[in-house]
Residue, then its C-alpha position, 0 to 999 in steps of 0.5 A: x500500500x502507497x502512502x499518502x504525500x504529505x502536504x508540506x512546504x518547501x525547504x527553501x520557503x520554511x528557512x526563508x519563514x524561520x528567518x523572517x520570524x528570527x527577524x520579527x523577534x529581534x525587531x522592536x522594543x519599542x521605547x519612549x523619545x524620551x528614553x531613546x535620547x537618554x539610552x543614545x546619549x549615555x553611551x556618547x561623548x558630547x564634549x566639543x571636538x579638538x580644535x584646528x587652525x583656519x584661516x579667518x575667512x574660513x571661520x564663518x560658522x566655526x565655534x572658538x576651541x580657546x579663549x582668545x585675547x585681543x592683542x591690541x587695543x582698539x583703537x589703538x590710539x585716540x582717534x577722531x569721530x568727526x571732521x574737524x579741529x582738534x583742540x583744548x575744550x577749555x579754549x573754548x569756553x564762551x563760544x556761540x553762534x553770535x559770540x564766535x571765539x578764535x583760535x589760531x590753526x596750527x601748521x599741521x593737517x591730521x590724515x588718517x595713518x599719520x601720526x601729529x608732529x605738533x602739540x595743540x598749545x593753549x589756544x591753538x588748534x589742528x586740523x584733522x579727519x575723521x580717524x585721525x589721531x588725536x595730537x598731543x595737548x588736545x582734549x576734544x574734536x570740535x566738527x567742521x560745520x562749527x567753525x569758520x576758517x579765517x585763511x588770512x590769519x590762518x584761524x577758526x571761528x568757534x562758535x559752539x563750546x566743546x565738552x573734553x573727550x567730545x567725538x574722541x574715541x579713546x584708545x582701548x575703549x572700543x576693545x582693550x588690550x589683553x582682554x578676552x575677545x572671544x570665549x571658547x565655544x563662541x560661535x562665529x559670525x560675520x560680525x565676530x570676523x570683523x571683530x577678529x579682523x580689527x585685531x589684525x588676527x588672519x588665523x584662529x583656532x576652532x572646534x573641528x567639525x565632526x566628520x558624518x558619514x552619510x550611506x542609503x541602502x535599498x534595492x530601488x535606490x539610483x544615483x542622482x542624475x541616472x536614469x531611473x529603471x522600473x521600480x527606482x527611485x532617486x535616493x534623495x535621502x543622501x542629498x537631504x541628510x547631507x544638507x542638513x549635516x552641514x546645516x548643523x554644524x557637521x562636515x558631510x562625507x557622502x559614500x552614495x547608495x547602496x543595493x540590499x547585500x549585507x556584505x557590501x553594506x557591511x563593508x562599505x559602513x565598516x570603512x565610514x566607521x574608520x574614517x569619520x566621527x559618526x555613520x548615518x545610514x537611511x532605509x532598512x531598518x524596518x521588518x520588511x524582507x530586504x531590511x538588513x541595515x540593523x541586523x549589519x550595525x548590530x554586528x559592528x561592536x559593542x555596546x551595539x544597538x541601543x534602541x530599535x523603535x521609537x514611540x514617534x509617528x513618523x519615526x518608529x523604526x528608528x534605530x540608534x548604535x554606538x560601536x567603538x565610541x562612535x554613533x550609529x544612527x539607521x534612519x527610516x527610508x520614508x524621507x519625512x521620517x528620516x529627516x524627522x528623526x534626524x532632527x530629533x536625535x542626531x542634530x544634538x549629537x553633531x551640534x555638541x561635537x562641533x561645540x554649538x549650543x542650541x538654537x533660540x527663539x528668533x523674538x523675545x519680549x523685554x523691558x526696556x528700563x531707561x528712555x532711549x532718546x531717538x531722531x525723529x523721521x528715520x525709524x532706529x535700531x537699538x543694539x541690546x543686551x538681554x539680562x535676567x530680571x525680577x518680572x521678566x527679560x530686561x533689554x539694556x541698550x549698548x553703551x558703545x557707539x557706531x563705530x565700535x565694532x563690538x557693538x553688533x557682535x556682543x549685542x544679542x538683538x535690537x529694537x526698533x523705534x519707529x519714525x515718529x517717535x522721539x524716543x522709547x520711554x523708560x520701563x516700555x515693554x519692546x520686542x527684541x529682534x535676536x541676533x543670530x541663532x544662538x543668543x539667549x539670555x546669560x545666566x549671571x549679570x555682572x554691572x560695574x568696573x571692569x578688570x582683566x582679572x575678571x575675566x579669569x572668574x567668567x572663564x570658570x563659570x563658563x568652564x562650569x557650565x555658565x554664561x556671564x554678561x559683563x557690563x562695563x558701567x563703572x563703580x558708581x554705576x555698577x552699585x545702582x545697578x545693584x540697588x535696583x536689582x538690574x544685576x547679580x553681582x556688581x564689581x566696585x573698588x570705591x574708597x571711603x574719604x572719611x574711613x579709608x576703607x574700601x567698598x564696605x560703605x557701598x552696603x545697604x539693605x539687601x546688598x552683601x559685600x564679597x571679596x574679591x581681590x586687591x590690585x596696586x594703583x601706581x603712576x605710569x611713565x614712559x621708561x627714562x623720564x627723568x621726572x619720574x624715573x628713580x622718584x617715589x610716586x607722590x614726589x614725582x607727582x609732585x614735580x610732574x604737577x610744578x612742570x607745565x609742560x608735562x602733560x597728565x591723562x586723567x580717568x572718567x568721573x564715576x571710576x573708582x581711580x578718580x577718586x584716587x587721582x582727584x586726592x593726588x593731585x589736592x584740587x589741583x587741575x593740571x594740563x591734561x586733567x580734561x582728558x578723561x577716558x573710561x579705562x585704564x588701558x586707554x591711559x596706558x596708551x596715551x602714556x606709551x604714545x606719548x600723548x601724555x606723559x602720565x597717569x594713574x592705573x594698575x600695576x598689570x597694565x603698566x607692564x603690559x605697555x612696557x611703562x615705568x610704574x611707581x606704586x601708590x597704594x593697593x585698592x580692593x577689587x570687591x563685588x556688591x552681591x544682591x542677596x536676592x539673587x544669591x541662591x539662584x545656582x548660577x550665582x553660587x556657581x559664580x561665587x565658587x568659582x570665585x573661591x576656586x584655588x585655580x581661579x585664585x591661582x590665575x588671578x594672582x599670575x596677573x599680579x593681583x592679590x586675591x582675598x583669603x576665604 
C-alpha cells in the first residue's frame, strides 16, 4: 500500500519563514523619545571636538576651541569721530553762534595713518579727519560745520563750546588690550570676523567639525542624475541628510547608495566607521524582507544597538548604535521620517561635537528700563543686551557707539523705534529682534568696573557650565545697578574719604559685600623720564604737577581711580586733567604714545605697555552681591568659582592679590 504525500512546504520557503520570524523577534522594543535620547546619549561623548587652525575667512560658522585675547587695543590710539579741529575744550569756553571765539590753526593737517608732529598749545588748534589721531595737548574734536576758517590769519571761528573727550574715541575703549575677545565655544559670525579682523588676527583656532558619514541602502535606490529603471527611485535621502549635516554644524562625507547585500553594506559602513566621527545610514531598518541595515550595525561592536523603535509617528523604526565610541544612527527610508528623526536625535549629537549650543527663539519680549532718546523721521535700531530680571527679560541698550565694532557682535538683538517717535520711554515693554541663532539670555549679570582679572572668574563659570554678561558701567554705576536689582553681582573698588576703607560703605539693605581681590594703583611713565624715573610716586607727582609742560591723562568721573587721582593731585587741575577716558588701558596708551606723559592705573597694565610704574597704594577689587539673587545656582556657581584655588591661582599670575576665604 502507497502512502499518502504529505502536504508540506518547501525547504527553501520554511528557512526563508524561520528567518523572517528570527527577524520579527529581534525587531522592536519599542521605547519612549524620551528614553531613546537618554539610552543614545549615555553611551556618547558630547564634549566639543579638538580644535584646528583656519584661516579667518574660513571661520564663518566655526565655534572658538580657546579663549582668545585681543592683542591690541582698539583703537589703538585716540582717534577722531568727526571732521574737524582738534583742540583744548577749555579754549573754548564762551563760544556761540553770535559770540564766535578764535583760535589760531596750527601748521599741521591730521590724515588718517599719520601720526601729529605738533602739540595743540593753549589756544591753538589742528586740523584733522575723521580717524585721525588725536595730537598731543588736545582734549576734544570740535566738527567742521562749527567753525569758520579765517585763511588770512590762518584761524577758526568757534562758535559752539566743546565738552573734553567730545567725538574722541579713546584708545582701548572700543576693545582693550589683553582682554578676552572671544570665549571658547563662541560661535562665529560675520560680525565676530570683523571683530577678529580689527585685531589684525588672519588665523584662529576652532572646534573641528565632526566628520558624518552619510550611506542609503535599498534595492530601488539610483544615483542622482541616472536614469531611473522600473521600480527606482532617486535616493534623495543622501542629498537631504547631507544638507542638513552641514546645516548643523557637521562636515558631510557622502559614500552614495547602496543595493540590499549585507556584505557590501557591511563593508562599505565598516570603512565610514574608520574614517569619520559618526555613520548615518537611511532605509532598512524596518521588518520588511530586504531590511538588513540593523541586523549589519548590530554586528559592528559593542555596546551595539541601543534602541530599535521609537514611540514617534513618523519615526518608529528608528534605530540608534554606538560601536567603538562612535554613533550609529539607521534612519527610516520614508524621507519625512528620516529627516524627522534626524532632527530629533542626531542634530544634538553633531551640534555638541562641533561645540554649538542650541538654537533660540528668533523674538523675545523685554523691558526696556531707561528712555532711549531717538531722531525723529528715520525709524532706529537699538543694539541690546538681554539680562535676567525680577518680572521678566530686561533689554539694556549698548553703551558703545557706531563705530565700535563690538557693538553688533556682543549685542544679542535690537529694537526698533519707529519714525515718529522721539524716543522709547523708560520701563516700555519692546520686542527684541535676536541676533543670530544662538543668543539667549546669560545666566549671571555682572554691572560695574571692569578688570582683566575678571575675566579669569567668567572663564570658570563658563568652564562650569555658565554664561556671564559683563557690563562695563563703572563703580558708581555698577552699585545702582545693584540697588535696583538690574544685576547679580556688581564689581566696585570705591574708597571711603572719611574711613579709608574700601567698598564696605557701598552696603545697604539687601546688598552683601564679597571679596574679591586687591590690585596696586601706581603712576605710569614712559621708561627714562627723568621726572619720574628713580622718584617715589607722590614726589614725582609732585614735580610732574610744578612742570607745565608735562602733560597728565586723567580717568572718567564715576571710576573708582578718580577718586584716587582727584586726592593726588589736592584740587589741583593740571594740563591734561580734561582728558578723561573710561579705562585704564586707554591711559596706558596715551602714556606709551606719548600723548601724555602720565597717569594713574594698575600695576598689570603698566607692564603690559612696557611703562615705568611707581606704586601708590593697593585698592580692593570687591563685588556688591544682591542677596536676592544669591541662591539662584548660577550665582553660587559664580561665587565658587570665585573661591576656586585655580581661579585664585590665575588671578594672582596677573599680579593681583586675591582675598583669603
Amino acid at each position: 500500500m502507497t502512502s499518502e504525500p504529505k502536504t508540506s512546504r518547501p525547504e527553501s520557503e520554511l528557512l526563508a519563514a524561520v528567518r523572517q520570524a528570527a527577524r520579527q523577534e529581534q525587531f522592536l522594543e519599542v521605547v519612549s523619545a524620551e528614553e531613546a535620547r537618554r539610552r543614545f546619549e549615555g553611551h556618547l561623548d558630547l564634549t566639543p571636538l579638538p580644535g584646528e587652525r583656519v584661516a579667518l575667512a574660513a571661520a564663518l560658522g566655526r565655534v572658538l576651541a580657546d579663549d582668545l585675547a585681543a592683542p591690541i587695543d582698539v583703537p589703538p590710539f585716540d582717534r577722531a569721530n568727526v571732521d574737524g579741529f582738534a583742540l583744548r575744550a577749555a579754549d573754548s569756553t564762551g563760544a556761540a553762534e553770535n559770540t564766535p571765539k578764535q583760535i589760531a590753526l596750527n601748521a599741521e593737517v591730521i590724515a588718517c595713518g599719520h601720526a601729529p608732529k605738533v602739540e595743540v598749545k593753549p589756544g591753538t588748534a589742528t586740523t584733522i579727519a575723521t580717524g585721525g589721531v588725536v595730537p598731543r595737548g588736545a582734549d576734544a574734536v570740535v566738527m567742521i560745520e562749527h567753525t569758520e576758517l579765517i585763511e588770512s590769519i590762518p584761524a577758526i571761528e568757534l562758535r559752539r563750546g566743546a565738552t573734553p573727550g567730545q567725538f574722541i574715541s579713546y584708545a582701548g575703549s572700543d576693545i582693550a588690550r589683553g582682554e578676552t575677545l572671544m570665549r571658547k565655544g563662541q560661535a562665529i559670525g560675520s560680525r565676530e570676523i570683523g571683530m577678529l579682523a580689527a585685531c589684525g588676527l588672519a588665523e584662529i583656532g576652532v572646534v573641528r567639525r565632526p566628520k558624518v558619514a552619510v550611506l542609503s541602502t535599498g534595492d530601488e535606490l539610483v544615483a542622482l542624475g541616472e536614469s531611473l529603471r522600473p521600480g527606482g527611485v532617486y535616493d534623495s535621502n543622501g542629498a537631504i541628510l547631507s544638507a542638513a549635516i552641514a546645516e548643523a554644524g557637521g562636515e558631510p562625507v557622502p559614500y552614495g547608495s547602496f543595493p540590499d547585500d549585507a556584505a557590501k553594506l557591511e563593508q562599505v559602513v565598516r570603512r565610514a566607521l574608520a574614517e569619520c566621527d559618526m555613520v548615518v545610514l537611511s532605509g532598512g531598518t524596518s521588518k520588511g524582507a530586504g531590511d538588513l541595515s540593523h541586523r549589519v550595525v548590530s554586528q559592528l561592536g559593542q555596546p551595539g544597538i541601543l534602541v530599535h523603535g521609537v514611540a514617534l509617528k513618523p519615526g518608529k523604526p528608528l534605530c540608534l548604535a554606538v560601536a567603538g565610541g562612535k554613533p550609529i544612527a539607521v534612519l527610516p527610508g520614508f524621507p519625512t521620517s528620516a529627516i524627522f528623526t534626524f532632527h530629533a536625535f542626531v542634530v544634538p549629537v553633531i551640534r555638541a561635537r562641533a561645540g554649538l549650543p542650541p538654537e533660540a527663539a528668533e523674538t523675545v519680549e523685554a523691558r526696556v528700563p531707561m528712555r532711549i532718546a531717538s531722531e525723529m523721521g528715520r525709524k532706529e535700531f537699538v543694539l541690546v543686551s538681554l539680562i535676567a530680571g525680577e518680572n521678566g527679560a530686561l533689554a539694556f541698550p549698548s553703551a558703545k557707539g557706531s563705530g565700535a565694532v563690538t557693538s553688533f557682535s556682543q549685542a544679542d538683538g535690537f529694537i526698533e523705534i519707529d519714525a515718529l517717535a522721539s524716543a522709547l520711554d523708560a520701563d516700555t515693554q519692546a520686542r527684541v529682534t535676536l541676533i543670530g541663532s544662538f543668543a539667549r539670555a546669560p545666566d549671571v549679570v555682572i554691572m560695574g568696573s571692569h578688570d582683566i582679572a575678571l575675566d579669569v572668574v567668567v572663564g570658570a563659570l563658563a568652564e562650569r557650565g555658565f554664561s556671564a554678561r559683563t557690563i562695563a558701567v563703572g563703580s558708581q554705576g555698577g552699585v545702582a545697578a545693584a540697588q535696583r536689582g538690574q544685576c547679580d553681582v556688581a564689581p566696585v573698588h570705591l574708597i571711603d574719604p572719611a574711613s579709608g576703607e574700601y567698598n564696605r560703605h557701598l552696603l545697604s539693605p539687601g546688598i552683601s559685600l564679597v571679596k574679591g581681590w586687591q590690585r596696586m594703583q601706581g603712576v605710569l611713565f614712559r621708561p627714562g623720564d627723568r621726572r619720574f624715573e628713580g622718584k617715589g610716586a607722590e614726589d614725582a607727582v609732585t614735580a610732574a604737577l610744578a612742570d607745565p609742560s608735562c602733560l597728565m591723562v586723567n580717568r572718567n568721573a564715576g571710576a573708582g581711580t578718580r577718586v584716587l587721582i582727584d586726592k593726588l593731585v589736592a584740587g589741583l587741575r593740571p594740563p591734561g586733567y580734561a582728558n578723561q577716558p573710561r579705562s585704564h588701558n586707554a591711559v596706558a596708551a596715551a602714556v606709551a604714545q606719548a600723548r601724555a606723559d602720565w597717569g594713574v592705573a594698575i600695576e598689570p597694565v603698566a607692564r603690559m605697555y612696557g611703562l615705568g610704574f611707581l606704586p601708590l597704594s593697593p585698592e580692593h577689587y570687591d563685588f556688591l552681591l544682591v542677596e536676592s539673587r544669591r541662591e539662584r545656582p548660577a550665582v553660587q556657581a559664580f561665587l565658587a568659582a570665585l573661591r576656586d584655588r585655580r581661579t585664585k591661582d590665575r588671578i594672582g599670575a596677573l599680579g593681583m592679590q586675591p582675598a583669603d576665604d
